[in-house]
C-alpha positions, 0 to 999 in steps of 0.5 A: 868266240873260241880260245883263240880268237880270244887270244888273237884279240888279246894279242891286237890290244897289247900290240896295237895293231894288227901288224904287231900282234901277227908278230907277236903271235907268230902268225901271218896278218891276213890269217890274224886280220880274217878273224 
């Protein structure tokens, strides 16, 4: 697991979802939902 898979991870559980956290990260879902 690299840093930003970490962070990709961290960002799902303070979202809630994939959704949110692809917001919140600034990143398209389905690259966020490959990891």
């Amino acid at each position: 697991m690299d840093l930003k898979q970490l962070r990709y991870f961290i960002g799902i559980c303070d979202a809630g979802s994939i959704t949110g956290a692809a917001k919140l990260l600034g990143v398209a879902q389905p690259a966020l939902s490959k990891l």
